[in-house]
C-alpha positions as CSV (number, residue, x, y, z in Angstrom):
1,X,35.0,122.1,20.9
2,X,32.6,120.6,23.6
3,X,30.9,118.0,21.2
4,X,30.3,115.1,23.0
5,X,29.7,116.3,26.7
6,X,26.5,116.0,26.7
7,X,26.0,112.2,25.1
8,X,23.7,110.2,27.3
9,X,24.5,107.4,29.2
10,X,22.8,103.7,28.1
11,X,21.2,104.0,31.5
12,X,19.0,106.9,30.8
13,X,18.1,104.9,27.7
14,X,17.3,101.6,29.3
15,X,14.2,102.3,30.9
16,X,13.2,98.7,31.5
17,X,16.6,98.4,33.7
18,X,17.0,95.0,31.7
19,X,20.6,95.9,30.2
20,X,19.4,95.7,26.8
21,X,17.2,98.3,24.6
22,X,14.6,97.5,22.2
23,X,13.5,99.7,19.3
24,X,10.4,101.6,21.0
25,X,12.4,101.8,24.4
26,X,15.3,103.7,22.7
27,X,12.9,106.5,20.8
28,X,10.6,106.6,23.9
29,X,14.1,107.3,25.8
30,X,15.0,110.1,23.1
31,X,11.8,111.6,22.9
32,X,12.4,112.4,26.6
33,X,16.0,113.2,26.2
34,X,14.6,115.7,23.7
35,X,11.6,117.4,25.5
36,X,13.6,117.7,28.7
37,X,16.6,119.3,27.1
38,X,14.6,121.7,24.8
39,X,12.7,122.8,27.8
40,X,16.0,123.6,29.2
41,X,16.1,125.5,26.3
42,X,18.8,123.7,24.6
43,X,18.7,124.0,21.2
44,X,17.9,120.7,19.2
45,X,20.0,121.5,15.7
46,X,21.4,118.2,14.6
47,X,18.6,115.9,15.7
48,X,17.6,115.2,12.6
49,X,20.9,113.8,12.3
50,X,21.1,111.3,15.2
51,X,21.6,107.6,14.1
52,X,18.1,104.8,13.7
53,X,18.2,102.2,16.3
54,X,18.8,100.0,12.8
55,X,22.0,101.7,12.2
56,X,23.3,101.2,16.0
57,X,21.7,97.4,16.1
58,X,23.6,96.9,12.9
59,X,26.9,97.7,14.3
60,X,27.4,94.4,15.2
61,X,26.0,92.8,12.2
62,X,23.6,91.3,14.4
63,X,20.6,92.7,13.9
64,X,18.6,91.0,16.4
65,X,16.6,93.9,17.2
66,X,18.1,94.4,20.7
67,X,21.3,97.3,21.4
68,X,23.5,96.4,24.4
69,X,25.2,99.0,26.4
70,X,28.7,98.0,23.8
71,X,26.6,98.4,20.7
72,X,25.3,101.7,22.2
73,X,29.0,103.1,22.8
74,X,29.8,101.8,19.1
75,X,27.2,104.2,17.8
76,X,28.0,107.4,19.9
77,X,31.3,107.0,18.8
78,X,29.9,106.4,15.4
79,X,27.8,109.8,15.7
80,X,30.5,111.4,17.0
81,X,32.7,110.9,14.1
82,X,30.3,111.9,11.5
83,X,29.9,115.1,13.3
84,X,33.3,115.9,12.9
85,X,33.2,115.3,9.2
86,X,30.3,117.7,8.3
């Protein structure tokens, strides 16, 4: 109950406003994510569970080292649906 409220949006990712993330821009993004919410006091439990950039670039068999904002929704969903099977 509640999972999933509190998935970020690509934009808070995309910190180069370019519509696109690259590998250092999406851990830089979830670094932040982190640090903010665990100041909030939030408590960070399954983050060594949260997918590689690889594994959401990969989604589309691409692989081209870039995540658009589809690819991105492909992997929350993803995430999402391993959660719920462990």
């Amino acid at each position: 109950m509640g999972m999933g409220r509190n998935k970020p949006a690509f934009a808070e990712f995309d910190l180069s406003g370019d519509s696109t993330l690259i590998e250092t821009e999406f851990y830089e993004a979830r670094a932040k994510r982190m640090a903010v919410r665990t100041a909030q006091g939030y408590p960070m439990r399954n983050a060594g569970k949260a997918l590689a950039f690889s594994a959401i670039d990969a989604d589309d068999a691409d692989g081209n080292g870039q995540v658009t904002p589809d690819e991105f929704a492909v992997g929350q969903a993803a995430a999402a649906h391993r959660g719920q099977m462990m």
